[in-house]
C-alpha atoms as one frame of an Amber mdcrd trajectory, in Angstrom:
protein
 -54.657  82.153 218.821 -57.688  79.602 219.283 -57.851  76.275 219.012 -60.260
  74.604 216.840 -62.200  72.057 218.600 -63.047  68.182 217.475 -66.433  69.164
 217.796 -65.721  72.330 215.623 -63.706  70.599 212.564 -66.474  67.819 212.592
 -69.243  70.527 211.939 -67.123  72.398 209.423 -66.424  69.042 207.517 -69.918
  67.721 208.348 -71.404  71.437 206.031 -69.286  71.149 203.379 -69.642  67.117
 202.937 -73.804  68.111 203.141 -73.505  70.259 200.159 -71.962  67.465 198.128
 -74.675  64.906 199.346 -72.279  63.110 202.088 -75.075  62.435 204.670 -71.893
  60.807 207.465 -68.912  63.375 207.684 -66.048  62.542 210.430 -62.941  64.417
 211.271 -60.310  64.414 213.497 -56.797  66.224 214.016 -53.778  63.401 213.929
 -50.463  64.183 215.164 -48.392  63.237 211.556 -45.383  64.321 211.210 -45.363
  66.650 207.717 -48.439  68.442 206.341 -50.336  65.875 205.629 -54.162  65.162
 204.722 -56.152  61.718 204.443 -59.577  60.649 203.912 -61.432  57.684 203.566
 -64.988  57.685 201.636 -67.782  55.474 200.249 -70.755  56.659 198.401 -72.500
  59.055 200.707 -69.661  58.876 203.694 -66.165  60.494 204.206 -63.751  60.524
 207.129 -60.831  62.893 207.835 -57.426  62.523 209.130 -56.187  66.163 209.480
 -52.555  67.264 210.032 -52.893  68.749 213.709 -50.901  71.623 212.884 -53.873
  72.846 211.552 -55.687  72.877 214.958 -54.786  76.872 215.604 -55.593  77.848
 211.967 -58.188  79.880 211.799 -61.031  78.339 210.742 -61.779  80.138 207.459
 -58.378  78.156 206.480 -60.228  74.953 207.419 -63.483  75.862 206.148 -61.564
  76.347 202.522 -59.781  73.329 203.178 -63.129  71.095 203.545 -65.076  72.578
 200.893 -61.472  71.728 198.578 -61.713  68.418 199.468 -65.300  67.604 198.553
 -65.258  69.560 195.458 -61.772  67.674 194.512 -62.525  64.462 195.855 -62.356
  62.989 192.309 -59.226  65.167 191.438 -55.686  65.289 192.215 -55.634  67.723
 195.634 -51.940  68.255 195.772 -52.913  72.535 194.384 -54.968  72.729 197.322
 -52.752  71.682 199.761 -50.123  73.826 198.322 -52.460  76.621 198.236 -53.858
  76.281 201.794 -49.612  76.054 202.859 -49.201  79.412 201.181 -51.956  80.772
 203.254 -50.578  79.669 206.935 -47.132  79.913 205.592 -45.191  82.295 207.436
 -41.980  82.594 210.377 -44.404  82.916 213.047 -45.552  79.637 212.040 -42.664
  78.042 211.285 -41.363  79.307 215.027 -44.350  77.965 216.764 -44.774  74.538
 214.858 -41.081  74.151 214.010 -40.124  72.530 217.354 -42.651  70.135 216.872
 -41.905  68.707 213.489 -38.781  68.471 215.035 -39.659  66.210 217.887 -41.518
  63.995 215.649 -38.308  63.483 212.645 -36.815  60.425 213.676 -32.804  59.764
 212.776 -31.776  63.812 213.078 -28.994  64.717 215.334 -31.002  68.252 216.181
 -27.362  69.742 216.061 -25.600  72.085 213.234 -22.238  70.184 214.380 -21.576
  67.308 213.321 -18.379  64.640 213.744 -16.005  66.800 211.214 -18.216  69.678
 209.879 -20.419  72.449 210.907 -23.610  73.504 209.191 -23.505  76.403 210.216
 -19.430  77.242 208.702 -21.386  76.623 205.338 -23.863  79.284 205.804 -21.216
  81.723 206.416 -19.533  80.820 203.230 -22.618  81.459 201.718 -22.754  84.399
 202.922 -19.702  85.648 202.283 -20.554  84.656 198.371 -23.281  86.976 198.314
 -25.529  83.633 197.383 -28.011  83.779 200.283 -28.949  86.633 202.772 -29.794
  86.571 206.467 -33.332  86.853 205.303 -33.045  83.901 203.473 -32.149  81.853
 206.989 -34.607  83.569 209.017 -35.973  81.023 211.728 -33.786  77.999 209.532
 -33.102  74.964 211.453 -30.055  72.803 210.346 -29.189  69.200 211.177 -27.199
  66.023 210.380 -29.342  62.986 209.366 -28.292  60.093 210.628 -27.049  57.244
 208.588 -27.567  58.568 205.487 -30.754  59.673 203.172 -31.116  56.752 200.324
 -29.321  58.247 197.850 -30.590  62.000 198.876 -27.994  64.733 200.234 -31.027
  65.591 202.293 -34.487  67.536 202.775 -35.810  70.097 203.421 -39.528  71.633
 204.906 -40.395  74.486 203.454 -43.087  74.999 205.842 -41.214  74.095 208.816
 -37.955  75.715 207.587 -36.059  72.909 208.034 -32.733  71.722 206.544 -31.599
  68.259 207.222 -28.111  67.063 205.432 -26.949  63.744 205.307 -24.039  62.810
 207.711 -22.497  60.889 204.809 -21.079  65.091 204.132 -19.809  65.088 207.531
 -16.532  64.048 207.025 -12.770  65.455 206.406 -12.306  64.108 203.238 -15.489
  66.036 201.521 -14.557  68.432 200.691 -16.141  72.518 201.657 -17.291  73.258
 198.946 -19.511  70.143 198.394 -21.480  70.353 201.568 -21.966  74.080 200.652
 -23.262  73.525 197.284 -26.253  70.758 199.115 -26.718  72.894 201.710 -27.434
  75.593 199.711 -29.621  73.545 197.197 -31.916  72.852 200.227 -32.105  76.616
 201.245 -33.256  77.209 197.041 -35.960  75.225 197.758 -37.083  76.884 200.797
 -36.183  80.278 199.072 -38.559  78.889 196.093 -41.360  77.867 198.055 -44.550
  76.146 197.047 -45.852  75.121 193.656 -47.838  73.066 191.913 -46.362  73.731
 188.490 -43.221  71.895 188.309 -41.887  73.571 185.422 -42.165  76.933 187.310
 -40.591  75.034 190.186 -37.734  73.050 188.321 -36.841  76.819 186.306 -36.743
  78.652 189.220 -34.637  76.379 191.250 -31.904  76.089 188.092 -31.463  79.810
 188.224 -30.905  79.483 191.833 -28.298  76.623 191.337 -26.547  78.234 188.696
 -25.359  81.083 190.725 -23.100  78.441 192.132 -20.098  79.011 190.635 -18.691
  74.899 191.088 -21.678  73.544 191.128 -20.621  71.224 188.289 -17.664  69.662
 190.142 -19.988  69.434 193.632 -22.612  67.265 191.636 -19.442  65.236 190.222
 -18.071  64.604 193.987 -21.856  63.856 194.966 -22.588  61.663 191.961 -19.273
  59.364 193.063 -20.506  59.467 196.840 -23.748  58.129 195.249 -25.876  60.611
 196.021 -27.812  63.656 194.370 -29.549  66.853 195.341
C-alpha cells in the first residue's frame, strides 16, 4: 500500500478548500494518538492536522475526507469521521496500525496478566457462556491500565481493537464475574461499532448487556468500587 505524500495531502486539501473559496490550504499528517482531526481557519484560510494513520489510506478516503471538512466546516463533523472510520475499518487495519496506537497509550501494562487476574481467563468464560465468539476477538488486544481510569472500568478502540481494563479489577477480592461483565462491556462496544446516532448506539449496546445474566450484581460491585462501565 502507498503512502500519501505531504506534498500530495496539501494538493488534495488545497482543491477542495478552492471550491469553497479558501485561497491558503495547509495540511500535514501528525502522529496523535486516536483518530483524530484538527483544523484551524480564518476567512479565506484553513490548516490541517491529520491523524497519520491516514497516511496509507488511499487517497479517495482523503479526498472524501477534505471535501467533508469544507462542506461541514460550520457543522458538527463527528458523522464524517465516523463515516470515513467505517470505510478504513477493518482487521487488516487494525493489525497494521494496532501496534502503533499501542506504543503511543501511555499508563498500559501491554500484558493480559496482571498482579491477581488474567484477561485473557475472562474471555474464556465468555466463551464458554456462549456470550462472545472467536470472531468477536479477532486481532483484540487486552491490557491492564495502570492506576486506575477516573471512575471508568476502562476503554476501548474500536478501530484499533483495543481493550484496556482498569487494574483497580486486578485483584483477589473482585470477584470473576465482575471483571467478566467490564470486559465484556468493552468487547459490546467493539462488537457495536461506529455511530453517530446514539440512540441506535445506547439500544444496541443494552441488548448486548442484557445477555449477561448478573449483570445487575456486577454494576452493584462496580458502583461500590466507584466505578462504571
Amino acid at each position: 500500500m502507498s503512502t500519501i505524500t505531504y506534498e500530495r495531502l496539501n494538493e488534495i486539501f488545497q482543491c477542495a478548500g478552492s471550491k469553497y473559496g479558501f485561497e491558503e490550504v495547509t495540511a500535514e499528517f501528525v502522529p496523535f494518538r486516536s483518530f483524530n482531526i484538527r483544523w484551524r481557519r480564518t476567512d479565506k484560510c484553513a490548516d490541517f492536522k491529520v491523524t497519520d494513520y491516514l497516511e496509507d489510506a488511499p487517497e479517495e478516503v482523503l479526498t472524501e475526507l477534505a471535501e467533508g471538512l469544507f462542506g461541514r466546516m460550520h457543522d458538527d463533523t463527528s458523522g464524517l469521521l465516523i463515516e470515513i472510520t467505517n470505510k478504513i475499518s477493518s482487521h487488516e487495519f487494525s493489525e497494521c496500525k494496532q501496534p502503533i496506537y499501542l506504543g503511543r497509550t501511555t499508563g498500559i501494562t501491554k500484558n493480559p496478566q496482571g498482579r491477581s487476574k488474567n484477561l485473557n481467563d475472562s474471555i474464556s468464560r465468555l466463551k464458554e457462556q456462549h456470550l462472545i465468539t472467536d470472531e468477536d476477538t479477532m486481532g483484540i488486544f487486552l491490557t491492564w491500565l495502570k492506576g486506575g481510569n477516573a471512575g471508568n472500568v476502562g476503554n476501548s478502540s474500536v478501530l484499533m481493537r483495543a481493550v484496556i481494563i482498569s487494574d483497580a479489577l486486578d485483584s483477589d477480592t473482585v470477584p470473576d464475574i465482575v471483571l467478566d461483565y467490564a470486559v465484556y462491556c468493552e468487547l459490546c462496544l467493539i462488537k457495536i461499532g461506529f455511530y453517530s446516532d446514539k440512540k441506535i448506539l445506547n439500544e444496541m449496546f443494552a441488548g448486548l448487556e442484557n445477555k449477561f445474566d448478573r449483570k445487575d450484581e456486577s454494576k452493584e460491585w462496580l458502583k461500590q468500587m466507584g466505578l462504571c462501565v
